[in-house]
N, C-alpha and C positions, 0 to 999 in steps of 0.2 A: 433498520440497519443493525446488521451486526456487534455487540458491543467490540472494545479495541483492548486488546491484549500486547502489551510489550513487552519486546525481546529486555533480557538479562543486559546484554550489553550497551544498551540504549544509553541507561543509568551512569553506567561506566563513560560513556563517550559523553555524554553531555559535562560531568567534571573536568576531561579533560580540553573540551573546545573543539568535539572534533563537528559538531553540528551547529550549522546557523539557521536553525529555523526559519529566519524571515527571507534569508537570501540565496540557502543553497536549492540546488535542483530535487526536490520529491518527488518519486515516483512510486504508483501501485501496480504490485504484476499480480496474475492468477496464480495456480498453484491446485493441484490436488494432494499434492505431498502433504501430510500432518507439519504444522508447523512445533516447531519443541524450543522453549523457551533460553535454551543457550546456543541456539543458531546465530551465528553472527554476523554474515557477508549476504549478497545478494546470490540466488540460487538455491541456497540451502536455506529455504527447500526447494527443490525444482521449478523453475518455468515454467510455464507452456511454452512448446514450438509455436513459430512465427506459422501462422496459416489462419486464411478463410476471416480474416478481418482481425486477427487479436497480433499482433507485432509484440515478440520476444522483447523482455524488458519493461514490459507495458507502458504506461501513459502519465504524464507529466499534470501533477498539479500546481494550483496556482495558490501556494503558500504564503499565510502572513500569520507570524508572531508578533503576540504582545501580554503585557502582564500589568495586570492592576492587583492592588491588595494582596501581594503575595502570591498571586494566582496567575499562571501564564495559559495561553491560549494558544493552539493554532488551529487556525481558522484557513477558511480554503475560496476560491473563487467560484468554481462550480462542477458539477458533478463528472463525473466521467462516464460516457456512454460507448462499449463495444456492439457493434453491429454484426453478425454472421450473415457471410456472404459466400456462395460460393460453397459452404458445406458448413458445419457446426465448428462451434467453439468451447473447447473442454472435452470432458469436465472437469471440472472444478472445485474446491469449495472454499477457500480460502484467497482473501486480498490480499499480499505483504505493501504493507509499506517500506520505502527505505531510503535512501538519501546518493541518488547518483554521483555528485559533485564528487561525493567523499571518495578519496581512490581508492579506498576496498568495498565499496559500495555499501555500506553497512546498514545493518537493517536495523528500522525503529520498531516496528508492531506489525501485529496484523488482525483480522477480525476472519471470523468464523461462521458461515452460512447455517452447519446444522449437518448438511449433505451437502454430497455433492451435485452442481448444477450444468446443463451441458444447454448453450444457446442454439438454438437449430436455424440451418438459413433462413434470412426473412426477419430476426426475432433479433431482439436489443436487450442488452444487459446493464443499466443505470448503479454504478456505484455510488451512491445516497451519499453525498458527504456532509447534510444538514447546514448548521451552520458552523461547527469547528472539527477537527478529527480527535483532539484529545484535547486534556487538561491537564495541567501539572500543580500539584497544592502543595 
C-alpha cells in the first residue's frame, strides 16, 4: 500500500470538531489529478466520471476510531475492491480520502500509487487498507 499523506486542512478540522472518525461517513475516490497538500473539499482534485464499474464519489468505508496511550487510530473494516466492466477504469493514481458527512465534503489524505494505473475490463483493483489507514501521535 501506498504510504498516506494529509491534506493541510485535515489538522485544521480535527481542532475544530469538524470530523468524527468513529461515526462520520469516509469515503475513498480515484483521482489522476496530482493531489497538493492545501486542497481542501472533495474534487479538488478531480474525480473520476461515474463509468464501467467506478461510481463518482467512490466507495464507503467501514471506520472506527480509538486511542490508547496518546496514540489514536483509525482503523477500517475491509478493503475496497472496484471491478471494470464494460470497459476500463482510470486511470488513476491517487486515492483521496475524505469525510462525506461533512457538508463540504472535506478532505483527510490521500496516498500515492507512483503512476498512474488504468483497470481493464475483467480486472479488479483492491484498495489494501491493512489493518488501519492512519495514525495520529
Amino acid at each position: 500500500m501506498a504510504a498516506f499523506n494529509k491534506f493541510n486542512c485535515f489538522v485544521g478540522d480535527i481542532g475544530l470538531k469538524l470530523h468524527n472518525l468513529n461515526t462520520d461517513t469516509l469515503k475513498v475516490y480515484l483521482t489522476n489529478a496530482t493531489p497538493v497538500a492545501t486542497d481542501t473539499v472533495y474534487n479538488t482534485p478531480a474525480d473520476l466520471s461515474t463509468a464501467n464499474g467506478y461510481t463518482a464519489g467512490g466507495a464507503g468505508v467501514s471506520n472506527t476510531y480509538s486511542q490508547t496511550s496518546g496514540t489514536g487510530t483509525l482503523a477500517i473494516g475491509s478493503d475496497i475492491v472496484w471491478t471494470a466492466s464494460g470497459g476500463s477504469i482510470g486511470p488513476f493514481r491517487y486515492a483521496v480520502l475524505y469525510n462525506d458527512t461533512a457538508t463540504a465534503k472535506n478532505l483527510i489524505g490521500w496516498w500515492d500509487y507512483g503512476s498512474s494505473i488504468t483497470i481493464l475490463a475483467g480486472e479488479t483493483f483492491t484498495f489494501d487498507m491493512t489493518t488501519s489507514l492512519f495514525t495520529l501521535a
